[in-house]
KOLFI-242753 format. One record per atom (N, C-alpha, C): residue number from 1; residue in three letters; atom name; x, y, z. Coordinates in pm, whole numbers, always signed. Layout:
<site num="NUM" residuo="Ala" atomo="CA" X="X" Y="Y" Z="Z"/>
...
***
This chain:
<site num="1" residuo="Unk" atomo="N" X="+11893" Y="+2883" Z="+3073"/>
<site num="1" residuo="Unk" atomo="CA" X="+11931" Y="+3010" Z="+3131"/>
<site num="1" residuo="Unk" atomo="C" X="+11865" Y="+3122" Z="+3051"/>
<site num="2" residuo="Unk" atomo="N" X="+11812" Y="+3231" Z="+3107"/>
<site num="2" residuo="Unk" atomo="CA" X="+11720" Y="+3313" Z="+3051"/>
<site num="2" residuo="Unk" atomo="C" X="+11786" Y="+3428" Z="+2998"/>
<site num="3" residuo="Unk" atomo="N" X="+11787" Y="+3475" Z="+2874"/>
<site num="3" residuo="Unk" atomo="CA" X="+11867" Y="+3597" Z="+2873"/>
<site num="3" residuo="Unk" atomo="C" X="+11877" Y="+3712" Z="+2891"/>
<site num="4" residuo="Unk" atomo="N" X="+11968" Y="+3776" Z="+2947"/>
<site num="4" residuo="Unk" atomo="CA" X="+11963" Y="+3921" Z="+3058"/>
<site num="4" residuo="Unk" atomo="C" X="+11950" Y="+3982" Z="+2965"/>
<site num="5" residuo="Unk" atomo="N" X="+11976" Y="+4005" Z="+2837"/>
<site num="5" residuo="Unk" atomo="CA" X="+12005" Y="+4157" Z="+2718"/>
<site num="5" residuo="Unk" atomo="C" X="+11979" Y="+4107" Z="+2578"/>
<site num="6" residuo="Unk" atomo="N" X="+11861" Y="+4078" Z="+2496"/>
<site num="6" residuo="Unk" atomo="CA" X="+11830" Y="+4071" Z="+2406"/>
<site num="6" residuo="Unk" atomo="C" X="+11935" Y="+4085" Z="+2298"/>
<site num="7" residuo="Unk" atomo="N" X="+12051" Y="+4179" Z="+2326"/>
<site num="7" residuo="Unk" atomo="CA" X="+12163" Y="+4171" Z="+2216"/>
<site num="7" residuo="Unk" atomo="C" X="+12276" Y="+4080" Z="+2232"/>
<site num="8" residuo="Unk" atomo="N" X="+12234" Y="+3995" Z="+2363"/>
<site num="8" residuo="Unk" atomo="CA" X="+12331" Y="+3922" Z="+2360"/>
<site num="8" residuo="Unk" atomo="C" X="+12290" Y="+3692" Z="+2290"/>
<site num="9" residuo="Unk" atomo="N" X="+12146" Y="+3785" Z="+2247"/>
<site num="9" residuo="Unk" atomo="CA" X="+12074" Y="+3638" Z="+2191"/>
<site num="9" residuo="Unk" atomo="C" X="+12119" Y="+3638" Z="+2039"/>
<site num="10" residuo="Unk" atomo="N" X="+12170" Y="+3564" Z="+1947"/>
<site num="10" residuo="Unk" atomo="CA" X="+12207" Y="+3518" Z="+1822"/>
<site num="10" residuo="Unk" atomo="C" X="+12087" Y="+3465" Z="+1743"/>
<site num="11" residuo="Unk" atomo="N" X="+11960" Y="+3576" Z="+1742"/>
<site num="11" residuo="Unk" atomo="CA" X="+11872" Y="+3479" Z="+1687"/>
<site num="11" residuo="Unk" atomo="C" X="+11885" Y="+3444" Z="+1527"/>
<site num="12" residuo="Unk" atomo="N" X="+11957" Y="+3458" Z="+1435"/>
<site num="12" residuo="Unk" atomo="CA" X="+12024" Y="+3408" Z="+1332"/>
<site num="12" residuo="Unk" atomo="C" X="+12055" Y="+3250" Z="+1334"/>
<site num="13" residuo="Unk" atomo="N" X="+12139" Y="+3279" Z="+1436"/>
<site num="13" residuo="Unk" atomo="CA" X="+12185" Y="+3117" Z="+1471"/>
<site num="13" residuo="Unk" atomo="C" X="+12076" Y="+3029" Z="+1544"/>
<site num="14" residuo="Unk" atomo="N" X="+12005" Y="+3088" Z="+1588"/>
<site num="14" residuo="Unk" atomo="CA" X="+11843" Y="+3042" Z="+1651"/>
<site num="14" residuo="Unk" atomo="C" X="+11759" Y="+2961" Z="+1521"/>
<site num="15" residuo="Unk" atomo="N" X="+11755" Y="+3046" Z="+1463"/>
<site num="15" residuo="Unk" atomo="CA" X="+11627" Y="+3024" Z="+1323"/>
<site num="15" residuo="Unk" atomo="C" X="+11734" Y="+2881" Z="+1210"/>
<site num="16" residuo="Unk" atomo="N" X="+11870" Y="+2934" Z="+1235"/>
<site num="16" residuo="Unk" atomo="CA" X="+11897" Y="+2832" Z="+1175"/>
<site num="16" residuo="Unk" atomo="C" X="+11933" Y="+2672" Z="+1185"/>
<site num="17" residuo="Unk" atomo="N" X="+11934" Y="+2672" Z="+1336"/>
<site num="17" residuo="Unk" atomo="CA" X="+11920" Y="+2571" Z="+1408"/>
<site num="17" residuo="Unk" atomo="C" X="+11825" Y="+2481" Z="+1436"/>
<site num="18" residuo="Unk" atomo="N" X="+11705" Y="+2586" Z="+1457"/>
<site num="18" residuo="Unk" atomo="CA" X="+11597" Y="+2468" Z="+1505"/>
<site num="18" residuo="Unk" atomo="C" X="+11494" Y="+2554" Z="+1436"/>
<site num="19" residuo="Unk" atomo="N" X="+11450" Y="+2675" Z="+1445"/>
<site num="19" residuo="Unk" atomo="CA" X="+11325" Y="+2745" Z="+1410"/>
<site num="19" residuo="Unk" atomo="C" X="+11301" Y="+2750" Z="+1214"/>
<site num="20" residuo="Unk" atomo="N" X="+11406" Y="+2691" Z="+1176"/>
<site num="20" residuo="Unk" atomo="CA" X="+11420" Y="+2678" Z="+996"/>
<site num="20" residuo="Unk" atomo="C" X="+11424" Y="+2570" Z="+932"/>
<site num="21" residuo="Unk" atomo="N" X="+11416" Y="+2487" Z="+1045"/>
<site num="21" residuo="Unk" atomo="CA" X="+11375" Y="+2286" Z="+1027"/>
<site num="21" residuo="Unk" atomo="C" X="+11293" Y="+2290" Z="+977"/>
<site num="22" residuo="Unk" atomo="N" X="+11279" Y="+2219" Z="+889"/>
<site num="22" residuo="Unk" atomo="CA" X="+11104" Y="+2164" Z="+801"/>
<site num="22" residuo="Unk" atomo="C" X="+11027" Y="+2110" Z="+914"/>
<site num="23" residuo="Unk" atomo="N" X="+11100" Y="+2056" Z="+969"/>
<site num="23" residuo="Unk" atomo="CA" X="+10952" Y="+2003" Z="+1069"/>
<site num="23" residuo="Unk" atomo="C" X="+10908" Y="+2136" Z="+1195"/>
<site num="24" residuo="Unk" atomo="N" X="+11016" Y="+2251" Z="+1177"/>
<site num="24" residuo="Unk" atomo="CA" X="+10950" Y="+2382" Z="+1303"/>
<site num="24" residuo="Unk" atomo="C" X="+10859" Y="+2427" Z="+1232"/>
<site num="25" residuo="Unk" atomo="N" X="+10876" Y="+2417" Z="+1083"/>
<site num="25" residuo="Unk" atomo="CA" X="+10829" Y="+2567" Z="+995"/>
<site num="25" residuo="Unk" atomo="C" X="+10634" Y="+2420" Z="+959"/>
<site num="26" residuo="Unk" atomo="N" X="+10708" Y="+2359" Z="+948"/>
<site num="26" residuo="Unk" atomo="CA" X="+10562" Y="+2260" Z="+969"/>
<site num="26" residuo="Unk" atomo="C" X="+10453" Y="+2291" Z="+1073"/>
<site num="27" residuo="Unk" atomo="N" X="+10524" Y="+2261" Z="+1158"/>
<site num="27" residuo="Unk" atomo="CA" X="+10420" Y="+2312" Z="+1327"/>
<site num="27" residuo="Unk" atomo="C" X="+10420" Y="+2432" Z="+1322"/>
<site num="28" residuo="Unk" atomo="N" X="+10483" Y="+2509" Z="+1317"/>
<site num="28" residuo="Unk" atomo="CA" X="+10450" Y="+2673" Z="+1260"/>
<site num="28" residuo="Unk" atomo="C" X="+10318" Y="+2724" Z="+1207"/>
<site num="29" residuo="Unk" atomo="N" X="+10320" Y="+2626" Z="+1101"/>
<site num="29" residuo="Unk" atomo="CA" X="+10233" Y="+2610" Z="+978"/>
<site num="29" residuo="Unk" atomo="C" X="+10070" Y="+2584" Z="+1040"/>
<site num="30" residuo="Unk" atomo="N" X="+10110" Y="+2463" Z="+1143"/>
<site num="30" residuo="Unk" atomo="CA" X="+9973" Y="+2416" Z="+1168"/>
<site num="30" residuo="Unk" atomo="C" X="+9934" Y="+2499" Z="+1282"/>
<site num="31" residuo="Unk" atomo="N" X="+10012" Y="+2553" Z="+1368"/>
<site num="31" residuo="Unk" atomo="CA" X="+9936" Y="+2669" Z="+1458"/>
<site num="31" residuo="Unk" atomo="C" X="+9914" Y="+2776" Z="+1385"/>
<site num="32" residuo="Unk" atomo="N" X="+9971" Y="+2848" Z="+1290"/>
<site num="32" residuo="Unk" atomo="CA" X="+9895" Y="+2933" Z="+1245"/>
<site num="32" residuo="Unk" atomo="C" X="+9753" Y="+2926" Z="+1148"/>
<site num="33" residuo="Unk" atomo="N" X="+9774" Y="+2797" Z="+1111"/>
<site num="33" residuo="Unk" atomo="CA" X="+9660" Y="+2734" Z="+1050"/>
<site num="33" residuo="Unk" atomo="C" X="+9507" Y="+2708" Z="+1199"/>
<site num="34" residuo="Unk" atomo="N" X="+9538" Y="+2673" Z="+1298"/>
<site num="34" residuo="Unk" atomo="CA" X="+9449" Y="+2656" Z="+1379"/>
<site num="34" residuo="Unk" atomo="C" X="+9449" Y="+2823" Z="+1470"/>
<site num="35" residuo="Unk" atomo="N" X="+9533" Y="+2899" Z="+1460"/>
<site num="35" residuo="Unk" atomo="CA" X="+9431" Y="+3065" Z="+1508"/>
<site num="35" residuo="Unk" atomo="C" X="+9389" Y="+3096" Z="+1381"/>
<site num="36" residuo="Unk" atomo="N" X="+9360" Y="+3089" Z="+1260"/>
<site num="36" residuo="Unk" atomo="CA" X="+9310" Y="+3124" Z="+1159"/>
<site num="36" residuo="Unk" atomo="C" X="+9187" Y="+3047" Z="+1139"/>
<site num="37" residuo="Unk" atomo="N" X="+9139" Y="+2962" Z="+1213"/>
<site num="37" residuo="Unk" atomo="CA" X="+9026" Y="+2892" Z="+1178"/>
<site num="37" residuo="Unk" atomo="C" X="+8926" Y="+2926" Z="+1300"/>
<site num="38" residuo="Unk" atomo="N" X="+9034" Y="+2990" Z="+1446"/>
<site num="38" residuo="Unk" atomo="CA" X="+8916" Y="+3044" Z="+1549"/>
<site num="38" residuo="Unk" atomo="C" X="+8871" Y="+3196" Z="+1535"/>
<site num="39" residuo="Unk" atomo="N" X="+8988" Y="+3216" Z="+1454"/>
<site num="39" residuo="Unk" atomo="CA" X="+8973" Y="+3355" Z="+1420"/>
<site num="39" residuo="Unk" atomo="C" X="+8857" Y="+3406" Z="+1339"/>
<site num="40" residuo="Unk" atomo="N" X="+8843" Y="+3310" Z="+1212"/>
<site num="40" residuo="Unk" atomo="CA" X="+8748" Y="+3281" Z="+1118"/>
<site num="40" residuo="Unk" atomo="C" X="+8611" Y="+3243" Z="+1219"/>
<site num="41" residuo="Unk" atomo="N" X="+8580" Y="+3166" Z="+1279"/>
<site num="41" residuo="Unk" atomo="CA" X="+8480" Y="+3179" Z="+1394"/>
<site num="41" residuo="Unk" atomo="C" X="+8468" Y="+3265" Z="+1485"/>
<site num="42" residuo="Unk" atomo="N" X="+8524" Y="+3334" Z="+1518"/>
<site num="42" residuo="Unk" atomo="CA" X="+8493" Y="+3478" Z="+1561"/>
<site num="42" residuo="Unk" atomo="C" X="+8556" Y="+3470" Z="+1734"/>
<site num="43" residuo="Unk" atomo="N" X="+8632" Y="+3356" Z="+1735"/>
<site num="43" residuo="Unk" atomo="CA" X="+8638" Y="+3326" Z="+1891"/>
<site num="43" residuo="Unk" atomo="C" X="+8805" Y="+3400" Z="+1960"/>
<site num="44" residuo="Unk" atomo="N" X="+8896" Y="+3434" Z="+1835"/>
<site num="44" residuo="Unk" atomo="CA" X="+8968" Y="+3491" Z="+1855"/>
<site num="44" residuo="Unk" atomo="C" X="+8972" Y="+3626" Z="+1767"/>
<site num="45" residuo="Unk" atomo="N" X="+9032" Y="+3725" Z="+1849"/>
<site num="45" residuo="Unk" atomo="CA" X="+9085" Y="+3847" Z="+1772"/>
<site num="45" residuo="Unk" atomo="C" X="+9268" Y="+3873" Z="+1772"/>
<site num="46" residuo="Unk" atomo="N" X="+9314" Y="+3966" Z="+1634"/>
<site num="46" residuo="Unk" atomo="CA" X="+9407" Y="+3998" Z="+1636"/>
<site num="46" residuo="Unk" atomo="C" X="+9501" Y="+4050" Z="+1770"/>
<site num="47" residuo="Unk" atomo="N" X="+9537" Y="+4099" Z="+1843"/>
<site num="47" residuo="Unk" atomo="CA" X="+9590" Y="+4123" Z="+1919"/>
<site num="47" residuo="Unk" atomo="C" X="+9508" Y="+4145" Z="+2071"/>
<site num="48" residuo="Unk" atomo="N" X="+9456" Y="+4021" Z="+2101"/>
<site num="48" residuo="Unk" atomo="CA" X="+9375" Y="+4017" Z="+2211"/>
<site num="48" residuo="Unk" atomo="C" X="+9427" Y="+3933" Z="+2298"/>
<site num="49" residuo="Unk" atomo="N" X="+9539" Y="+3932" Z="+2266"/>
<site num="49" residuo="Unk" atomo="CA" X="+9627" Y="+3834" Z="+2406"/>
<site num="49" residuo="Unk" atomo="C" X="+9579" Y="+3673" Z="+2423"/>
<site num="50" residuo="Unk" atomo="N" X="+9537" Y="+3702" Z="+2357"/>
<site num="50" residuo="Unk" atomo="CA" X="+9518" Y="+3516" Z="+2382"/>
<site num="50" residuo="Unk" atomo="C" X="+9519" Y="+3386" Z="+2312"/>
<site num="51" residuo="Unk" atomo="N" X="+9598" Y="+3300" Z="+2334"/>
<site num="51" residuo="Unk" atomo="CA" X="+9622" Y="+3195" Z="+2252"/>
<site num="51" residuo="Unk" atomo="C" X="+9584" Y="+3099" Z="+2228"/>
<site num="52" residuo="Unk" atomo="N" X="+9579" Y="+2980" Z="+2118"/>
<site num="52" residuo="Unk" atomo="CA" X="+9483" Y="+2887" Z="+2111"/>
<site num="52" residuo="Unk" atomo="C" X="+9564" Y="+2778" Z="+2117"/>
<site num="53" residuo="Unk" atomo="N" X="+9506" Y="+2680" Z="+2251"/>
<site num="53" residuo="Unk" atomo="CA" X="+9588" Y="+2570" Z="+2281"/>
<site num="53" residuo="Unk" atomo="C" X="+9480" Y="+2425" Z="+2214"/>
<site num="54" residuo="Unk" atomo="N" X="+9576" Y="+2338" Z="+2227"/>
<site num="54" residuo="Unk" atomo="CA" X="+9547" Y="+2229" Z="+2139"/>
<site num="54" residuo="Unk" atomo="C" X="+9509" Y="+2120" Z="+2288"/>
<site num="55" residuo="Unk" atomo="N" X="+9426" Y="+2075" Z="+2311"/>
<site num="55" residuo="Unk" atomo="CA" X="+9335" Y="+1987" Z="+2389"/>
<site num="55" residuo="Unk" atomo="C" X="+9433" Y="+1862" Z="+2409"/>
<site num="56" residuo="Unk" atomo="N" X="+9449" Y="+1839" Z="+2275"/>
<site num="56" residuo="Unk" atomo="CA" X="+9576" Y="+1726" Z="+2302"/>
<site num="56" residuo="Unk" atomo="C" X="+9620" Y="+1774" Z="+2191"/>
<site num="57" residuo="Unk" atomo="N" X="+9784" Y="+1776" Z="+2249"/>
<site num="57" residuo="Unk" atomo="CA" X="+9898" Y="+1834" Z="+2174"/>
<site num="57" residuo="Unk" atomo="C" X="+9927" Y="+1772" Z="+1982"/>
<site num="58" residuo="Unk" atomo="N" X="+9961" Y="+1852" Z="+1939"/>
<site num="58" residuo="Unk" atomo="CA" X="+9981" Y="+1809" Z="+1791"/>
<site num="58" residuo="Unk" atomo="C" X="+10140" Y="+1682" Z="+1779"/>
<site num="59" residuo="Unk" atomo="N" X="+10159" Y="+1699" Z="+1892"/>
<site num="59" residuo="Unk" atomo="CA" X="+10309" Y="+1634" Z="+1884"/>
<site num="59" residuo="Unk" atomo="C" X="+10257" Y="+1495" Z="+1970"/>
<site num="60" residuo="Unk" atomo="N" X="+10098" Y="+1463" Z="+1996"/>
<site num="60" residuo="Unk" atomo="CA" X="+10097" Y="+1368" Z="+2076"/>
<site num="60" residuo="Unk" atomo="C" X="+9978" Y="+1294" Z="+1994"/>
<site num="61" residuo="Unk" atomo="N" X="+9934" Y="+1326" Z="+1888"/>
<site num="61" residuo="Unk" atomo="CA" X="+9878" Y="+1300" Z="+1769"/>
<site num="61" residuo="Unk" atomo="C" X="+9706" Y="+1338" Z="+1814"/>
<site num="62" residuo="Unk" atomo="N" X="+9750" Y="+1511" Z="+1845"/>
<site num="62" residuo="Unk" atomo="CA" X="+9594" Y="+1595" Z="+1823"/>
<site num="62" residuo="Unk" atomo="C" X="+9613" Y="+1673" Z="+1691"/>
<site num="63" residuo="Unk" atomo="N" X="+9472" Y="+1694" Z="+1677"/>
<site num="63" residuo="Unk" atomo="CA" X="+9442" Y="+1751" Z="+1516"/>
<site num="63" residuo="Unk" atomo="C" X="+9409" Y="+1909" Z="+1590"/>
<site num="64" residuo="Unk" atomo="N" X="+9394" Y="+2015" Z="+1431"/>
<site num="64" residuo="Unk" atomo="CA" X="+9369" Y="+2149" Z="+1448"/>
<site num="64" residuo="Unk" atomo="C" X="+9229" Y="+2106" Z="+1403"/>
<site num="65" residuo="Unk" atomo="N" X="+9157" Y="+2042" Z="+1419"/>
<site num="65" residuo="Unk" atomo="CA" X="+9016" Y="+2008" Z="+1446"/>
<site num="65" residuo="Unk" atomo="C" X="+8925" Y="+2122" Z="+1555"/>
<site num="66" residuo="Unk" atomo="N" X="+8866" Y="+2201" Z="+1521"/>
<site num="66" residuo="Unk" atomo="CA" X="+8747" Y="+2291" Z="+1591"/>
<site num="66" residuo="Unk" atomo="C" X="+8743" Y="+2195" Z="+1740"/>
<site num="67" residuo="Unk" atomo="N" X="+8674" Y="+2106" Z="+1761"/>
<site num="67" residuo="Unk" atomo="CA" X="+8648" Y="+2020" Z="+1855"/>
<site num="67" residuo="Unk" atomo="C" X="+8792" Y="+1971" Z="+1960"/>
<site num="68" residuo="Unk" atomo="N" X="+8929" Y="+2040" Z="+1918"/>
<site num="68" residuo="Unk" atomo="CA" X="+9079" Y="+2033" Z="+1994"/>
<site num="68" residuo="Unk" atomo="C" X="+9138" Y="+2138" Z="+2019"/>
<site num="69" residuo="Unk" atomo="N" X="+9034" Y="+2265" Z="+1946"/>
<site num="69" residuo="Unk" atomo="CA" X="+9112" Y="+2402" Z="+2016"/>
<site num="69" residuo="Unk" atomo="C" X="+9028" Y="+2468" Z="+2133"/>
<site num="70" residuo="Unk" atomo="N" X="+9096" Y="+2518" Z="+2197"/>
<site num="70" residuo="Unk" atomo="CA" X="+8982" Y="+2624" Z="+2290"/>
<site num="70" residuo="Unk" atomo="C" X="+9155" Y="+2732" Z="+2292"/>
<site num="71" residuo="Unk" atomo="N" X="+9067" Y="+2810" Z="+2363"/>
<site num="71" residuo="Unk" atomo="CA" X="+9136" Y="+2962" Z="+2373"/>
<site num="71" residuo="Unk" atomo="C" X="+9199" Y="+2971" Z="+2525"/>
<site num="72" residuo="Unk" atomo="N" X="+9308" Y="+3034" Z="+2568"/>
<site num="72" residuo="Unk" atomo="CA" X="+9365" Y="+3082" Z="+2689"/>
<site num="72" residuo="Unk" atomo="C" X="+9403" Y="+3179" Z="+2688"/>
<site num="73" residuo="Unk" atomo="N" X="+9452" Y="+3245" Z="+2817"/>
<site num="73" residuo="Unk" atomo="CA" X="+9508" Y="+3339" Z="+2786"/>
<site num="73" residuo="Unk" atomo="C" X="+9670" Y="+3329" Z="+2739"/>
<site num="74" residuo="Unk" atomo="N" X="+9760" Y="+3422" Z="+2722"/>
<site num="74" residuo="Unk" atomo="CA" X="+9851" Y="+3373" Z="+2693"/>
<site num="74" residuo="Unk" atomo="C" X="+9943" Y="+3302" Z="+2825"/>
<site num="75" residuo="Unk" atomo="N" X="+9941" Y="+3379" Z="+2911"/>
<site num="75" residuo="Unk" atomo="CA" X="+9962" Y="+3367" Z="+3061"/>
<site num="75" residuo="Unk" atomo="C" X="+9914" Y="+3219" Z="+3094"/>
<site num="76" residuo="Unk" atomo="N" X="+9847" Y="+3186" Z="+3075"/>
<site num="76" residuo="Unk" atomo="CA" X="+9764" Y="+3050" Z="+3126"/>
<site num="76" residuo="Unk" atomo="C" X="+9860" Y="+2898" Z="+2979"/>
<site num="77" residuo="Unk" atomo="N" X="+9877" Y="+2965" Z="+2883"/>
<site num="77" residuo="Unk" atomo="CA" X="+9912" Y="+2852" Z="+2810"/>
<site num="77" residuo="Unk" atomo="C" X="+10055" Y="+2878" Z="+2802"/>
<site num="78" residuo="Unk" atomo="N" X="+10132" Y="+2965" Z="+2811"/>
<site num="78" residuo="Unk" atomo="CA" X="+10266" Y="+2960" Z="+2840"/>
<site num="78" residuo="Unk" atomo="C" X="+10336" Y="+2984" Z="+2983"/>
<site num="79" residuo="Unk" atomo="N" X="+10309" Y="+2915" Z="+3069"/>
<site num="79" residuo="Unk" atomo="CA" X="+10290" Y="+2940" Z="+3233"/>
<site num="79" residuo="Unk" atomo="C" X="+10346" Y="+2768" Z="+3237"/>
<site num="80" residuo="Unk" atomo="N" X="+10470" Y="+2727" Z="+3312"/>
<site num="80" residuo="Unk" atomo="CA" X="+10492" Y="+2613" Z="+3358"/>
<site num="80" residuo="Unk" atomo="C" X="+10490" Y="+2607" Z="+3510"/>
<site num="81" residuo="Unk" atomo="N" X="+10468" Y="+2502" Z="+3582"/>
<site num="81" residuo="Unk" atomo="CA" X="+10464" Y="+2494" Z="+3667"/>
<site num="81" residuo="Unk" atomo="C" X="+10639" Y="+2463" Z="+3685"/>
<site num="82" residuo="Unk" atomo="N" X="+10711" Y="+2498" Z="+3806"/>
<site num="82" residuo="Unk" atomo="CA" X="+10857" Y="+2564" Z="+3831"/>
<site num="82" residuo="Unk" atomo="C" X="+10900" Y="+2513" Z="+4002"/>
<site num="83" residuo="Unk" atomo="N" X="+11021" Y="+2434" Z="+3964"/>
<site num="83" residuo="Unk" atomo="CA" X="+11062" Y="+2411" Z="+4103"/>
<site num="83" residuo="Unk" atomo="C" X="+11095" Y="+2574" Z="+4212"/>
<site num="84" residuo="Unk" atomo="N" X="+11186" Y="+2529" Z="+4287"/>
<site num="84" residuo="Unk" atomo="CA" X="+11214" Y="+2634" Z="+4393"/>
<site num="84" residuo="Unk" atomo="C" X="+11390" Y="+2748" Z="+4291"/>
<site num="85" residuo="Unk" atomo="N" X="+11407" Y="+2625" Z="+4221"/>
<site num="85" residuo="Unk" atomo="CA" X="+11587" Y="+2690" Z="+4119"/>
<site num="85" residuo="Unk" atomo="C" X="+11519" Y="+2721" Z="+4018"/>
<site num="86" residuo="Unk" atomo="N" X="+11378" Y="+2740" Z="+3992"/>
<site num="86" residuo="Unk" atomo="CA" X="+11311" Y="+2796" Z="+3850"/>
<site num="86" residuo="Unk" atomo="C" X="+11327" Y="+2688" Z="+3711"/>
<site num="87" residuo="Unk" atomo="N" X="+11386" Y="+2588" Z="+3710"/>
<site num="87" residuo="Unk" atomo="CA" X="+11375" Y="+2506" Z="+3654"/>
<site num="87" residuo="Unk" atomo="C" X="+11199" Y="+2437" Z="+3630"/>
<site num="88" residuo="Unk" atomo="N" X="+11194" Y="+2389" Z="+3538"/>
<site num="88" residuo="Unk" atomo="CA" X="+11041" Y="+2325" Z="+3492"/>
<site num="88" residuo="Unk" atomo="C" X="+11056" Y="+2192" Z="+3580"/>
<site num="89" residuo="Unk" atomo="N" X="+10933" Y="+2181" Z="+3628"/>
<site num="89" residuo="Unk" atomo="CA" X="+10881" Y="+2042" Z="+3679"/>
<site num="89" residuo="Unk" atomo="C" X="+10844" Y="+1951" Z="+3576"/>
<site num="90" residuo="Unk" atomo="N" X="+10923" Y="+1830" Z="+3594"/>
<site num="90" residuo="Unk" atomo="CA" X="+10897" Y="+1740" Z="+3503"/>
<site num="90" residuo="Unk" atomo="C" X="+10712" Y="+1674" Z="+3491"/>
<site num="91" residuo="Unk" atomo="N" X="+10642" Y="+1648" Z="+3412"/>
<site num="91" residuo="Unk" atomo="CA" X="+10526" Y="+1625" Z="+3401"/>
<site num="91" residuo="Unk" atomo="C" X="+10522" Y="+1503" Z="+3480"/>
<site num="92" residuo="Unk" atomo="N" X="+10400" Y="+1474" Z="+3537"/>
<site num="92" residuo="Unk" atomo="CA" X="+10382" Y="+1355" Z="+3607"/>
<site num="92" residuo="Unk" atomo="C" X="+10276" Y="+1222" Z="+3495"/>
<site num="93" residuo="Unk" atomo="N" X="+10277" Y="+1154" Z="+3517"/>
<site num="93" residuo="Unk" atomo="CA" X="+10208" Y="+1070" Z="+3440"/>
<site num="93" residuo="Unk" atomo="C" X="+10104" Y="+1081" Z="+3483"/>
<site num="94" residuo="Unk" atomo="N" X="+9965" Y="+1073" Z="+3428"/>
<site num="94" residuo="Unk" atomo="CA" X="+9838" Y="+1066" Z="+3461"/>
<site num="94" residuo="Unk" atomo="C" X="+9808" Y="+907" Z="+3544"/>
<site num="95" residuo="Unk" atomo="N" X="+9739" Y="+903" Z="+3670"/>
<site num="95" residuo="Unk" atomo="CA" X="+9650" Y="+789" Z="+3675"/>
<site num="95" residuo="Unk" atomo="C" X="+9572" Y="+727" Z="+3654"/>
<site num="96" residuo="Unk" atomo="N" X="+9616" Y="+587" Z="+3622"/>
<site num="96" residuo="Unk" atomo="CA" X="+9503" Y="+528" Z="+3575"/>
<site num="96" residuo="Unk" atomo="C" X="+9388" Y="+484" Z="+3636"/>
<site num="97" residuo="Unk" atomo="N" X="+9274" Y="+490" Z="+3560"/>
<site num="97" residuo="Unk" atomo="CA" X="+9136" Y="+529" Z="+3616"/>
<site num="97" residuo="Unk" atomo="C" X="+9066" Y="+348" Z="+3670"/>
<site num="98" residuo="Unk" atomo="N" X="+9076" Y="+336" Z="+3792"/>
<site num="98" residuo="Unk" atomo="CA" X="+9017" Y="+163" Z="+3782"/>
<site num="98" residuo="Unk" atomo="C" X="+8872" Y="+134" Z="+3778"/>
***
């Protein structure tokens, strides 16, 4: 459920829940470690709206390897595809190739 009034979000209790886990502040770690390395290549700028997605996900055993980032916009990498109740569509499995 999305929240109507920003003062009614507890982000205290947010950060201490899940966003202050060693393993959030880890992945934290490694995305800011991978816009700092496109940044350093010149492919991203500071506040240019756009984010750097991982080719294959770090949680699916992709690296911040040059050759696994490319750039989106932010719109394009935080954009789910959404039933008709706004709920997320569950991912489909890829087919296999015969």
């Amino acid at each position: 459920m999305a929240y109507k009034n920003k003062a009614d979000r507890n982000y205290k209790h947010e950060y201490e829940a899940y966003q202050g886990k060693p393993e959030q502040i880890k992945r934290r770690a490694e995305r800011n470690k991978a816009r700092a390395e496109l940044t350093k290549a010149g492919r991203v700028h500071k506040g240019d709206g756009k984010d750097i997605d991982h080719k294959k996900p770090l949680s699916k055993g992709g690296t911040n390897g040059l050759s696994n980032l490319h750039v989106k916009s932010k719109h394009a990498n935080r954009s789910f595809d959404r039933n008709s109740d706004h709920t997320m569509r569950k991912n489909k499995p890829l087919k296999k190739k015969k």
